[in-house]
C-alpha positions in Angstrom: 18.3 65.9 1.8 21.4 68.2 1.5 19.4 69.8 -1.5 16.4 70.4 0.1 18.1 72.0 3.2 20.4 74.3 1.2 17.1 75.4 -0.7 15.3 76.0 2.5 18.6 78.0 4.0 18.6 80.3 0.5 15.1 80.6 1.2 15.3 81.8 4.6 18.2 83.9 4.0 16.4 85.6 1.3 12.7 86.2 3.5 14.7 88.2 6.1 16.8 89.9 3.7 13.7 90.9 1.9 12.1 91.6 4.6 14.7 94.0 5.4 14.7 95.6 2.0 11.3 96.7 2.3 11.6 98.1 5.9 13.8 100.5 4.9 12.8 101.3 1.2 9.2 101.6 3.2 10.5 104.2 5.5 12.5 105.6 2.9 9.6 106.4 0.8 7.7 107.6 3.8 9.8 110.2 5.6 12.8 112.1 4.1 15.5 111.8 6.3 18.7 110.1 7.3 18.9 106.1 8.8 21.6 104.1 10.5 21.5 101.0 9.0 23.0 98.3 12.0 24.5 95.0 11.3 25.8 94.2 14.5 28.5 96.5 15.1 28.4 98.2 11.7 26.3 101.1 10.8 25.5 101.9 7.8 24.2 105.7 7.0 21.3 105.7 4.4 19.9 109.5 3.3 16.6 109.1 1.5 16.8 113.0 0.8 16.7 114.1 -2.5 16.5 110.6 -3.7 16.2 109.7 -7.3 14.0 106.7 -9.4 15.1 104.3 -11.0 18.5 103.1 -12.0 21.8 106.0 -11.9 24.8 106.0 -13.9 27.4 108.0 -13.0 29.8 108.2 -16.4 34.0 108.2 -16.3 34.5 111.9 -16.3 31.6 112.9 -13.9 31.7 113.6 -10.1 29.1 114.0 -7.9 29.7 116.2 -5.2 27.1 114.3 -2.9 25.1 111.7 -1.5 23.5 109.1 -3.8 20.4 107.3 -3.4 17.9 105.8 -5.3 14.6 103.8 -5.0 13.7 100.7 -7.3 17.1 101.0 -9.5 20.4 100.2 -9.4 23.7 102.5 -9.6 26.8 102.2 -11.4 29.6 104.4 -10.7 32.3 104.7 -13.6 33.7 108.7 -12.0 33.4 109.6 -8.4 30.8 109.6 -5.9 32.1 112.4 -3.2 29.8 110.6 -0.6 27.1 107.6 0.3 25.7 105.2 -2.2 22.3 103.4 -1.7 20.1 101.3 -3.8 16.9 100.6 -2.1 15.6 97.8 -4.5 18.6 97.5 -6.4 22.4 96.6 -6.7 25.7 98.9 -6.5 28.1 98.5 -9.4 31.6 100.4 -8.5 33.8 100.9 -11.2 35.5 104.4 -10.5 35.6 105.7 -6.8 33.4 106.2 -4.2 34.3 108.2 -1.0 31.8 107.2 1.7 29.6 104.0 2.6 27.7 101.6 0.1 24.7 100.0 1.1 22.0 98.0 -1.0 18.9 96.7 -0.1 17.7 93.5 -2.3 20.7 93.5 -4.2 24.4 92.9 -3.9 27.6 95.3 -4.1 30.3 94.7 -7.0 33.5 96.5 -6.6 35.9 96.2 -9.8 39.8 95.8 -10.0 40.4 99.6 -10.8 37.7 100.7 -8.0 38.0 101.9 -4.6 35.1 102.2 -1.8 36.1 104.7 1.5 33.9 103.6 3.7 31.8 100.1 4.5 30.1 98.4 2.2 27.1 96.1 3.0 24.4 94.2 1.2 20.6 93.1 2.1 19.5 90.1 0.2 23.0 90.0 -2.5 26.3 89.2 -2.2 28.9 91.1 -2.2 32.3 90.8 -5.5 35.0 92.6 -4.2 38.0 93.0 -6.5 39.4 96.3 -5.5 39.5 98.1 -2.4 37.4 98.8 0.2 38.2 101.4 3.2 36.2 100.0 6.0 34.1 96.5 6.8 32.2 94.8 5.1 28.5 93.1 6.2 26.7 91.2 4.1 23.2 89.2 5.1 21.3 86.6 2.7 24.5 86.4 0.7 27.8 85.5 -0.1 31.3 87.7 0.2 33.8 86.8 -2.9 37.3 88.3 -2.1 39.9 88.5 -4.6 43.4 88.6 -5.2 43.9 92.1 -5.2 40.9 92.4 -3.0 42.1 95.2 0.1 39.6 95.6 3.1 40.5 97.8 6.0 38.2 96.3 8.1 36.3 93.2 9.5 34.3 91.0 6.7 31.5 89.4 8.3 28.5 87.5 6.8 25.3 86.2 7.7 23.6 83.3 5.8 26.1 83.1 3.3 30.2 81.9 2.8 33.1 84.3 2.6 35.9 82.9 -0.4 39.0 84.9 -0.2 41.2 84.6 -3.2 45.1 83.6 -2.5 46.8 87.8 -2.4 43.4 89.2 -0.7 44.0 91.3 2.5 41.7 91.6 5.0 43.3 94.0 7.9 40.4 92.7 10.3 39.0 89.5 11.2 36.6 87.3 9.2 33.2 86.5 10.7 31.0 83.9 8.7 27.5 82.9 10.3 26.0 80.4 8.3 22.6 79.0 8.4 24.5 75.6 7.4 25.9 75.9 10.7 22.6 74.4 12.3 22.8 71.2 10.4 25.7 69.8 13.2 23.0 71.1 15.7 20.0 70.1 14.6 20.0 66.6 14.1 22.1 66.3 17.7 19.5 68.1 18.9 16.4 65.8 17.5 18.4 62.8 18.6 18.6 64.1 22.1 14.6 64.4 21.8 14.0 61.1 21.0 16.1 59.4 23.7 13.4 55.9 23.1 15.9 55.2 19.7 19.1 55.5 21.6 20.4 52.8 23.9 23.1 54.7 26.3 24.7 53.3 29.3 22.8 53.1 32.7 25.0 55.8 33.4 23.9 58.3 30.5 20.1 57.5 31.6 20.6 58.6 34.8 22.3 61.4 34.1 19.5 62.3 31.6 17.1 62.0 34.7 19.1 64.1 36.9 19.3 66.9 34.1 15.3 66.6 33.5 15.1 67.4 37.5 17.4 70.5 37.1 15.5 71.8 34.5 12.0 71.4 35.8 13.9 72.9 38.9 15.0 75.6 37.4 12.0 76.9 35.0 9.9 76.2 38.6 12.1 78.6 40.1 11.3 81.2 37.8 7.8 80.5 37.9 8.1 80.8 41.6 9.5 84.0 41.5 7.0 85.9 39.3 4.2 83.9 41.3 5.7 85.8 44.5 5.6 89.4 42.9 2.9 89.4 41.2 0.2 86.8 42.4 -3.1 89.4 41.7 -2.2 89.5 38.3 -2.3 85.4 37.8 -4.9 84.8 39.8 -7.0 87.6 37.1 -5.2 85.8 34.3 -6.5 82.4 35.7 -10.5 83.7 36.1 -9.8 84.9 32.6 -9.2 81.4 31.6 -11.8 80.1 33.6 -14.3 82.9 32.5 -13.6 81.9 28.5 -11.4 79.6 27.9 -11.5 79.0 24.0 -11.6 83.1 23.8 -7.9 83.1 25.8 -7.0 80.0 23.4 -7.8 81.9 20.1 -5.9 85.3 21.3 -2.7 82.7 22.5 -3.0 80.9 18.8 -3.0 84.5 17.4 0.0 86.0 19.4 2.0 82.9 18.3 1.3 83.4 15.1 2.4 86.9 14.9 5.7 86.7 17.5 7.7 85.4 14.8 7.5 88.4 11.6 7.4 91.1 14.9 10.3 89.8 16.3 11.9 89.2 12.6 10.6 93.6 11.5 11.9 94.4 15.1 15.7 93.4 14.7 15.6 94.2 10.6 14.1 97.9 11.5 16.5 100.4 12.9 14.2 101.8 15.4 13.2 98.5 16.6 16.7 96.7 17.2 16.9 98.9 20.8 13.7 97.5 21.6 14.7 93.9 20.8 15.8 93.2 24.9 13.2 95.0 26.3 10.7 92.5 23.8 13.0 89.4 25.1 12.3 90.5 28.7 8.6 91.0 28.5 7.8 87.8 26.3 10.3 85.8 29.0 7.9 87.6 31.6 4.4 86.8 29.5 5.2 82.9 29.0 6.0 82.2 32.8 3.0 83.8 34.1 1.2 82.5 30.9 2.5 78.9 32.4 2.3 79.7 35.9 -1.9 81.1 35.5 -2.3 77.8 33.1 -0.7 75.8 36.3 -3.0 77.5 39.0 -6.0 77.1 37.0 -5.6 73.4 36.4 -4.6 72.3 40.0 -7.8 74.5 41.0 -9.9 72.2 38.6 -8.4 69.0 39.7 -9.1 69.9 43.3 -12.6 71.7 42.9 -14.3 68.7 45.0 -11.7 68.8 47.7 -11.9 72.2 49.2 -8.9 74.0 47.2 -9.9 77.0 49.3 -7.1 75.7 51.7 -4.3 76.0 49.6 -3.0 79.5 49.1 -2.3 80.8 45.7 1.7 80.5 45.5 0.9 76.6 46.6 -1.6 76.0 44.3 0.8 77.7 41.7 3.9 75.8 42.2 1.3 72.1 43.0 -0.5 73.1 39.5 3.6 73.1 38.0 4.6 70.2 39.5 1.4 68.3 37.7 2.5 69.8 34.4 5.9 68.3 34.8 4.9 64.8 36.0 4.5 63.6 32.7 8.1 64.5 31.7 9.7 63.2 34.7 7.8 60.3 34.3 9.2 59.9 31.0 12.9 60.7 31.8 12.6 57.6 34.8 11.2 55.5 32.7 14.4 56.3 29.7 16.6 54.5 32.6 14.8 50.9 32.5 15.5 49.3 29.1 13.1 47.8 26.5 10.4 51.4 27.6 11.2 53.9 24.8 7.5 53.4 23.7 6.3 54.9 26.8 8.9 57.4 26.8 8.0 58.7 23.7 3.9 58.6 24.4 4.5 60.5 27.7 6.9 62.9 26.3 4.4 64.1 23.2 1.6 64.2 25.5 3.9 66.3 27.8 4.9 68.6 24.8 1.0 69.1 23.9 0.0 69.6 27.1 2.9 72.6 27.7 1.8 73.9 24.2 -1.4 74.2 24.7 -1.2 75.7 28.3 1.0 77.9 27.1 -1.2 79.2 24.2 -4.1 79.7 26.7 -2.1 81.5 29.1 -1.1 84.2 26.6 -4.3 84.4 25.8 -4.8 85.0 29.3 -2.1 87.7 29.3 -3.2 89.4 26.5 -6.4 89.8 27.9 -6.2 91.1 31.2 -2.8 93.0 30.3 -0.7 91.4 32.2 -3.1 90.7 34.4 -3.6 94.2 35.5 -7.0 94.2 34.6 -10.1 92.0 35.5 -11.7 90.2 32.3 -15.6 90.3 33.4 -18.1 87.7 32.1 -21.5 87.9 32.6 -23.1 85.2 34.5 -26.7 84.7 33.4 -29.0 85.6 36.8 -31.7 83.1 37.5 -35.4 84.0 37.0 -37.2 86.2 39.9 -39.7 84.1 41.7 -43.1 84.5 40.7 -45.3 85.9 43.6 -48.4 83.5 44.2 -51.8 84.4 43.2 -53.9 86.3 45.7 -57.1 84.1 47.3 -60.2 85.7 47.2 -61.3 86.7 50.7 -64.7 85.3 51.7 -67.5 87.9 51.9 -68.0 89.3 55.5 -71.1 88.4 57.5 -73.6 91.1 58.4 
C-alpha cells in the first residue's frame, strides 16, 4: 500500500510539473518576451528572446555576456553565464559560474562543488543537486532538493512534492520549507475514518458531539445559502425554470464543468497570468455552487409541494424549506450515529445524502452555466395545442316563392 501511494504521489507530482513545463515552453514559443515565473514568494525571470534549440554548452574559457535560454535542450555551463539560465524542456548543469537566476522546466538543476549560482534557482518537474553555492532561494516542485556539505544557500529552500536532505556542513541562511504530498497520508485515512463513523464505536459523548457538529455545519452552509438567496433571488428563481425547463440539458453542462474545474484550476495557478486570477476563480465557483445548491433546493421543494398550493410560500422560504429537505437525510444519519448497534443505517442515509448533494449540485451548475448566473432567462418552447376546427356550414333550405 505504501508502494502504490508513493507511485501515485511521483505521479501527481510529475502531471502538475509537467503541466507546468508546457505552459511556459507553450508561451515561450508563442510570444518573445520576458515571464515571472512564481513559486509562492519566488519569482523567477525567464526571457524567451533570442532563444536557442536544443541543448547549449558553454566551454571553461567562454563567457557569455547575456541571458541564456533554450527550448527542448539542456545547458551546461563549464565558463560564465553573465546573466539568466533557462531550459524549457531540459535540465541545467552548473559547473563554472552563473551570475543571475536558473530555472528549468521538465528537468532538474545540478550545481557542482567548484560552481556558484547568483541568484535563485528553481526546478519544474526535477530535483535539484546542490554542491556549491547558490546566492538566493531555492524552489523546487515535483522533486527533491539534495544539499551538501559544502552546499551555501543565501536564501529560503522550499519544496513542493518532494524531500529536502541536507548534508552535515550545508548552510542554509534561510529557513527550510518542505511540502510533501506524503503529508496527506496522516490526513487522509483520519479523514475516511471520520466518514464512516458506522465502524467506530465512541463514547455517548463523542456521538453527540458528532450531532451537534453536523447541526453547525448544516447551520452554517444554510447561512450562506441564505445570504446569496437574499441578494440575488431573480437569478435562482431563472436558474430553477432552467432546471425545470431541461433538466438532463443542465445535468450534462454540470457533468461537463466538473470535469473541466480541475486541469483549469491546475493551468490557472501553474500559468503566470492566471495565478492573480486564482481568488477571484475561488470566489466565483464559491458563489456558482451555493446558488447551484440553493436553485437545486427551490426547485425540489417546489416539486414536492406542486399539489399543495406552493404559490404561498415566497421564494427565500421555499429556498431555505427546499435546504432543509436536502439536509434531512444527513441529520438523520448523524442522530441515528448516537444509538448503538445503527451504523447500517448510518451509512445507507449518509451515501444517499452524498448522491443526492452531488447530483443537485451537478444540475445546478448546469443551471448556472446556462442562464449565466442566472442573469439570463433559458426559454423552452412549449408545444401550443391544435386550433379548433370551425364546424361545417349547413346548407340553408331553399326559400319559398
Amino acid at each position: 500500500m505504501a508502494q502504490h501511494r508513493q507511485n501515485f504521489q511521483t505521479w501527481l507530482a510529475w502531471l502538475l510539473a509537467l503541466l507546468a513545463a508546457a505552459s511556459f515552453a507553450g508561451r515561450a514559443l508563442a510570444d518573445d518576451q520576458s515571464y515571472d515565473m512564481q513559486i509562492g514568494d519566488h519569482v523567477i525571470k525567464v526571457n524567451s528572446k533570442d532563444a536557442r534549440q536544443g541543448n547549449v554548452y558553454v566551454a571553461r574559457k567562454d563567457t557569455v555576456k547575456d541571458d541564456l535560454v533554450t527550448r527542448g535542450g539542456s545547458i551546461t555551463v563549464d565558463g560564465v553565464v553573465q546573466g539568466d539560465c533557462a531550459a524549457l524542456g531540459g535540465s541545467v548543469s552548473v559547473n563554472g559560474k552563473i551570475d543571475g537566476d536558473v530555472a528549468a522546466f521538465g528537468g532538474g538543476v545540478a550545481v557542482a562543488e567548484s560552481a556558484a549560482v547568483g541568484g535563485q534557482i528553481a526546478s519544474f518537474g526535477g530535483s535539484l543537486d546542490i554542491k556549491g553555492s547558490a546566492g538566493d532561494d531555492l524552489a523546487c516542485f515535483g522533486g527533491s532538493i539534495t544539499l551538501g556539505p559544502k552546499a551555501k544557500v543565501g536564501g529560503d529552500v522550499a519544496d513542493m512534492g518532494g524531500t529536502v536532505k541536507k548534508a552535515d556542513g550545508a548552510k542554509v541562511e534561510g529557513e527550510i520549507k518542505n511540502l510533501s504530498f506524503g503529508m496527506l497520508d496522516h490526513f487522509i485515512p483520519g479523514a475516511i475514518q471520520s466518514a464512516q463513523p458506522w465502524q467506530q464505536q465512541p463514547r455517548p459523548a463523542h456521538r453527540a458531539l458528532g450531532f451537534v457538529t453536523a447541526l453547525v455545519v448544516v447551520a452554517a452552509i444554510g447561512f450562506l445559502v441564505l445570504l446569496v438567496s437574499l441578494f440575488f433571488p431573480k437569478n435562482i428563481e431563472r436558474m430553477s425554470a432552467s432546471i425545470e425547463g431541461d433538466f438532463w440539458t443542465s445535468a450534462g453542462a454540470g457533468m461537463l464543468i466538473e470535469i473541466a474545474l480541475g486541469p483549469a484550476l491546475i493551468l490557472m495557478i501553474v500559468s503566470i497570468l492566471g495565478i492573480p486570477l486564482v481568488p477571484i476563480a475561488v470566489l466565483l465557483l464559491l458563489g456558482a455552487v451555493l446558488m447551484a445548491y440553493a436553485a437545486f433546493g427551490l426547485t425540489v421543494f417546489r416539486k414536492l409541494t406542486h399539489a399543495i398550493d406552493p404559490a404561498r410560500y415566497s421564494t427565500i422560504a421555499s429556498i431555505v424549506l427546499g435546504y432543509v429537505l436536502l439536509n434531512v437525510l444527513y441529520l438523520m444519519a448523524s442522530l441515528l450515529h448516537i444509538v448503538p448497534h445503527l451504523g447500517f443505517l448510518t451509512g445507507l442515509f449518509l451515501a444517499i445524502n452524498i448522491l443526492v448533494t452531488w447530483f443537485g449540485l451537478t444540475v445546478g451548475l448546469g443551471a448556472v452555466w446556462r442562464t449565466r448566473f442566472g442573469t439570463r432567462t433559458e426559454t423552452v418552447a412549449v408545444p401550443q395545442p391544435p386550433a379548433p376546427v370551425a364546424p361545417p356550414a349547413v346548407p340553408q333550405p331553399p326559400a319559398s316563392a
